[in-house]
C-alpha positions as CSV (number, residue, x, y, z in Angstrom):
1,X,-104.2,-71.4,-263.9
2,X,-104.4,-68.6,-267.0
3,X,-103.0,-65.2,-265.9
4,X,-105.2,-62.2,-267.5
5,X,-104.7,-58.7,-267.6
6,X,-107.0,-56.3,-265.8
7,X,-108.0,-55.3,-269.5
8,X,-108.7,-59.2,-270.4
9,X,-110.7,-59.1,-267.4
10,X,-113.4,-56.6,-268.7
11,X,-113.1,-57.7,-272.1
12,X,-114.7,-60.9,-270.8
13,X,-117.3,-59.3,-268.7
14,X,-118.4,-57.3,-271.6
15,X,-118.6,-60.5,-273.6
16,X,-120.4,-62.2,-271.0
17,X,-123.2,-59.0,-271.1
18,X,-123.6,-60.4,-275.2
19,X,-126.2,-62.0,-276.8
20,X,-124.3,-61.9,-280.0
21,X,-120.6,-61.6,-281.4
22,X,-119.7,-58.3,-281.4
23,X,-116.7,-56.9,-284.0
24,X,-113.8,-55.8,-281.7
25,X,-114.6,-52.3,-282.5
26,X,-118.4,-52.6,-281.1
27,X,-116.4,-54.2,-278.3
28,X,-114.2,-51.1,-278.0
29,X,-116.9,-48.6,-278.2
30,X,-119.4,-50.3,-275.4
31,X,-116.1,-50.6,-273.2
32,X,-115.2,-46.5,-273.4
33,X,-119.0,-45.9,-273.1
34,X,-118.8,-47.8,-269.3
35,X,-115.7,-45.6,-268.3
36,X,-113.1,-47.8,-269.4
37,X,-110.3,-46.4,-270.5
38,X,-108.4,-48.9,-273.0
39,X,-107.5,-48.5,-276.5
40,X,-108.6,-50.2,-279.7
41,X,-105.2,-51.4,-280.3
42,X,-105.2,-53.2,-276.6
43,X,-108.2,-54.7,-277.5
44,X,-107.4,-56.6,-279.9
45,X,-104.7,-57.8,-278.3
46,X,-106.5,-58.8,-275.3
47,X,-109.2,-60.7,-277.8
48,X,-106.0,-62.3,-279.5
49,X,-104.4,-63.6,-276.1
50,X,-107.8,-64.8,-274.8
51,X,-108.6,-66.5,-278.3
52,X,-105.4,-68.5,-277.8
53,X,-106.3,-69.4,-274.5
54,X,-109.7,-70.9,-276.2
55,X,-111.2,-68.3,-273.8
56,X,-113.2,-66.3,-276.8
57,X,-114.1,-66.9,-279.7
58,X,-114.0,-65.6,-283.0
59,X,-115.7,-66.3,-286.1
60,X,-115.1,-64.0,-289.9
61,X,-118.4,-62.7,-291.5
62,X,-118.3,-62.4,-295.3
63,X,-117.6,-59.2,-295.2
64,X,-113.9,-59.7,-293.8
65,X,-114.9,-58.6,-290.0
66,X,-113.9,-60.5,-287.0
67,X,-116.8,-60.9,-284.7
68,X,-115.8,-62.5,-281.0
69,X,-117.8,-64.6,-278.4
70,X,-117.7,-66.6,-275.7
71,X,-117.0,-69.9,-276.7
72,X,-120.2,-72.3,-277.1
73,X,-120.6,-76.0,-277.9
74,X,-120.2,-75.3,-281.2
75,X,-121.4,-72.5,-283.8
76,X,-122.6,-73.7,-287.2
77,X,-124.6,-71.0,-289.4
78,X,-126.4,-70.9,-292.9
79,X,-124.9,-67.6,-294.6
80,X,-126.2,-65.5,-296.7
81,X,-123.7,-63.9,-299.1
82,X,-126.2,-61.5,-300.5
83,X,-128.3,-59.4,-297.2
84,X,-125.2,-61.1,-294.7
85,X,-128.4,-62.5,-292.7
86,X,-127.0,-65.3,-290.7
87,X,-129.6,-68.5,-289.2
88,X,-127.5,-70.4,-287.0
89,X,-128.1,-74.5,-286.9
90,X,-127.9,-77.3,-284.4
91,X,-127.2,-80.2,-286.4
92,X,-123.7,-81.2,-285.8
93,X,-121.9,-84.1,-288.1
94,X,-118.1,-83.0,-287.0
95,X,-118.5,-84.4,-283.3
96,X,-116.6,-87.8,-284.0
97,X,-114.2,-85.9,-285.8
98,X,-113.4,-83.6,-283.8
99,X,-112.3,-86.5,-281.4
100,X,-110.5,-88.3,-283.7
101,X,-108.8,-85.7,-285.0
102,X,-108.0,-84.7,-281.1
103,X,-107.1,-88.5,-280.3
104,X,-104.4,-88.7,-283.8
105,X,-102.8,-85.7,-283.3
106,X,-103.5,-84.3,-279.9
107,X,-104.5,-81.5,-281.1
108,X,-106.0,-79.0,-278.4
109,X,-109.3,-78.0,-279.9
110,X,-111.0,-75.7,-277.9
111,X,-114.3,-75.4,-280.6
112,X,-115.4,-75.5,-284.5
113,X,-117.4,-73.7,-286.3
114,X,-118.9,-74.8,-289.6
115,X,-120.4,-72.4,-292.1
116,X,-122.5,-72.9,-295.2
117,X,-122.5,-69.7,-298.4
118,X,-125.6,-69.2,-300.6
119,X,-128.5,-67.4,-300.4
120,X,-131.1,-67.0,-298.1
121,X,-135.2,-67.4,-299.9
122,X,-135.9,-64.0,-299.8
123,X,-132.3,-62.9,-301.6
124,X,-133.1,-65.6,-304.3
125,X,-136.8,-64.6,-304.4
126,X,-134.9,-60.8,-305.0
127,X,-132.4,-62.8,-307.7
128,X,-135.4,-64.1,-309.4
129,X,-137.5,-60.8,-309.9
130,X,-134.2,-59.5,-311.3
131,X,-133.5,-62.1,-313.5
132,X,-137.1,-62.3,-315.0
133,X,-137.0,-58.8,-315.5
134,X,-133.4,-58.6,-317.6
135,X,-134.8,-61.4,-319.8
């Protein structure tokens, strides 16, 4: 059985309470707003022990932040580099990978996440306007 913190404790309630990954500073400011009394820097340590316990999850945006979840299935997402917009997609074709990959090497994998850069139709229906309008 996994020993947490008291402050691992709430960080997982709060995540629990999410619809969405939130950036460990979102997560820092909705904790002090409900009374609790833990510092930024303890949060991210808390996320980084219960990431390594394949208790949260945490995927990088394009911009460089860390947003953190609760761990799902699996996460895969379409996004756009241009408006950051993000449509996330159910179609899977790691699944018998992910087993092998488990079964060679035993390999703990807790989840995966695959991602997919471009642009969404209305950033290339913006790329177009400007294009047409340069030429």
């Amino acid at each position: 059985m996994v020993r947490r913190t008291r402050n691992q404790d709430k960080i997982l309630t709060a995540l629990k309470g999410q619809d969405q990954p939130i950036s460990a500073q979102e997560l820092y400011m909705q904790l002090r707003q409900a009374g609790h009394s833990m510092g930024l820097a303890t949060v991210y340590r808390s996320l980084d022990a219960l990431k390594l316990e394949g208790a949260v999850q945490m995927r990088t945006l394009p911009s460089g932040e860390s947003v953190y979840s609760l761990p799902q299935e699996d996460r895969h997402h379409l996004t756009c580099l241009q408006c950051g917009n993000t449509i996330a997609i159910d179609e899977c074709p790691v699944h018998d990978l992910e087993r092998q990959l488990n079964q060679a090497h035993k390999f703990k994998i807790f989840y995966h996440t695959l991602e997919f850069f471009g642009l969404c139709p209305q950033c290339q229906g913006q790329m177009a306007v400007v294009e047409s309008s340069v030429t």
